[in-house]
N, C-alpha and C positions, 0 to 999 in steps of 0.2 A: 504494500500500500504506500500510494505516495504522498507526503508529508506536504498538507498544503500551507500555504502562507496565512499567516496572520492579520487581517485587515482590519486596519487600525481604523478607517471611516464608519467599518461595521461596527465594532465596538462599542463605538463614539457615539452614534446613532441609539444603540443600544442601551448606552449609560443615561443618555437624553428622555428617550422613554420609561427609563426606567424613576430617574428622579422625579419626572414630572407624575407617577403612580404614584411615587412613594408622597409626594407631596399632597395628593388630592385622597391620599389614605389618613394621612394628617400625622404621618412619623417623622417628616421635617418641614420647617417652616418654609414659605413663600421666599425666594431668593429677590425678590424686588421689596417687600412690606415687613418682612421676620413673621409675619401670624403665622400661626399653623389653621387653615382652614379646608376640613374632612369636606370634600366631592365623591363620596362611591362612586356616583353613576361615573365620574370622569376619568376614574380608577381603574374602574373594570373598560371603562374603552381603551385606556392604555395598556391594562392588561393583554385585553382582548388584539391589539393590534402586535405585540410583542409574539403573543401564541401565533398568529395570521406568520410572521417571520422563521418561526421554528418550524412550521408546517411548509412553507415556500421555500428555506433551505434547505431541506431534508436533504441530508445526502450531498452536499456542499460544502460545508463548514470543514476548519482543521479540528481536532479533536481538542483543543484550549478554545476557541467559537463555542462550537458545540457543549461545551462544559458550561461555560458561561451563561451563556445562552439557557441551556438547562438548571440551573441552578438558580436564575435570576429570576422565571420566571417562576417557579414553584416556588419561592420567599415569598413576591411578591400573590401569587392566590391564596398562601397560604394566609399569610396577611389582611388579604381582601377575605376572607372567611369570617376571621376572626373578626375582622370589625363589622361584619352582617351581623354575627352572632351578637354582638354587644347590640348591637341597634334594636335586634329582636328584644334582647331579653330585658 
């Protein structure tokens, strides 16, 4: 198997989505205001477009991608559950 390169735009892209969940999950504050203000629904569309990435690389990534990739996303639903749960209960 051959050893693919590491793309640092995908990452980037990646970390981009990722902050911007973890923001609207309300684990860090607004990078323009400092509040912390929880958006579910805009959480799980970030989620949801991060999953859409993992499904459309399949099979593409180097295996540190794909780790990443995999790992980032499963924090972040696992996160997004947890704070359903709090809402619910």
């Amino acid at each position: 198997m051959q050893e693919k390169n590491i793309n640092k735009d995908f990452l980037n892209l990646l970390l981009m989505l990722s902050s911007a969940a973890w923001q609207h999950l309300g684990k860090m504050p607004n990078a323009v205001n400092g509040k912390t203000e929880p958006n579910l629904e805009m959480a799980r569309a970030m989620i949801d477009i991060i999953a859409m990435f993992k499904e459309k690389t399949l099979g593409n990534l180097s295996d540190e991608e794909e780790q990443f990739l995999t790992t980032n996303l499963a924090d972040l639903q696992l996160n997004y559950a947890d704070e359903v749960n709090k809402k619910m209960n």
